[in-house]
N, C-alpha and C positions, 0 to 999 in steps of 0.2 A: 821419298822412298817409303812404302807401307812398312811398318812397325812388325815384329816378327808376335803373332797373335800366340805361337806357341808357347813363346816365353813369359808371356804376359799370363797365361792360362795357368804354368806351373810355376811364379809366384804365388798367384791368388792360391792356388791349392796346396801348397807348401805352408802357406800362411793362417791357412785351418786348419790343416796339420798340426799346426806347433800349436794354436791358439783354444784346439777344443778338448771339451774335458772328459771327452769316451779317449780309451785306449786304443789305439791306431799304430799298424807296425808296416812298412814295406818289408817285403821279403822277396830275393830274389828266388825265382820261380825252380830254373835247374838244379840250386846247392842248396834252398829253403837259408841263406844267407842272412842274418837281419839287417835291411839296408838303412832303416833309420827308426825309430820311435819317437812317440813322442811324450811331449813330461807328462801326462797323465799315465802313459807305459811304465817311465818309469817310477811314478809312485805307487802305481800297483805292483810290476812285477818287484822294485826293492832294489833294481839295479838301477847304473847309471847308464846315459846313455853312452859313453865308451864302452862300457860293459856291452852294454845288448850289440854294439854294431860287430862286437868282436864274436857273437855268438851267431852259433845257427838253431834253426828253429827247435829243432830235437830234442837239443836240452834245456828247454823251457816244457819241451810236451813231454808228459809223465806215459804215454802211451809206449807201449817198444813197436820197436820197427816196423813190423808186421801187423799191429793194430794200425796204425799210423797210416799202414803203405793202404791197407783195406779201407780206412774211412775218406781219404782222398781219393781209390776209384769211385765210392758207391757216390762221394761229392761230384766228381767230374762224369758219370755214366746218368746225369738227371735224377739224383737221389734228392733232397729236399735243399734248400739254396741257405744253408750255414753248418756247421760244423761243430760237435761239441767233443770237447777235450777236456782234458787233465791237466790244468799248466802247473807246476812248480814255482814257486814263489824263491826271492833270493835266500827269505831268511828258512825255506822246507817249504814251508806249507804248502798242501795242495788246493786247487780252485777248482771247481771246474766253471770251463767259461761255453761259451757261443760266438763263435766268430762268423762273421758275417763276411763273403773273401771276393774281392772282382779283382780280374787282372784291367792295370788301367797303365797309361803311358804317361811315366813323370821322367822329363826332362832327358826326353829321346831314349828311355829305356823302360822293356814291359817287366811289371811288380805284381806283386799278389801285394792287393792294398785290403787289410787285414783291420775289420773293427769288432771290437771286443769285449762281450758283457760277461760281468762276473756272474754266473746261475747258480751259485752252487747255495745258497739260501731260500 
């Protein structure tokens, strides 16, 4: 019996996930959920990763609602292909970063797979 290629595909990609040292965040698409980070996330943003999974996007983005709601139409209407924000840091501090956002399929559920450079330098 063939091997299920799908499973095999979100190890490997799970596995640089955890293993590379750009900041990476699943985010569930509907609730902006954080569904996982990884430790380079968490040694930028200062939380842990129980922390981030219990968080939703929002309160990591220093934007309110309505900036927020605005820079992910002009993202999704063919606006330039990443996103810069304001993130909030654990200990205040603000960043602003570049996220880089494709929705991809891990482990039979679609993510906003979120990679993340610090610009604010």
């Amino acid at each position: 019996m063939p091997e299920d290629i799908s499973a095999k595909n979100d190890d490997s990609f799970l596995d640089v996930f955890k293993k590379h040292d750009a900041v990476m965040l699943l985010i569930e698409p509907g609730t902006g959920q954080i569904l996982n980070a990884n430790p380079a996330a968490e040694k930028f943003y200062g939380y842990s990763l129980a922390q981030m999974q219990g968080m939703n996007i929002a309160q990591i983005n220093a934007l309110s609602p309505e900036q927020l709601s605005a820079e992910w139409e002009r993202f999704f209407n063919g606006g330039k292909g990443y996103l810069i924000f304001p993130h909030k840091l654990a200990g205040g501090d603000i960043r602003t970063i570049e996220a880089h956002v494709s929705l991809v399929n891990v482990c039979g559920q679609t993510v906003y797979y979120a990679i993340i450079h610090d610009v604010s330098e």
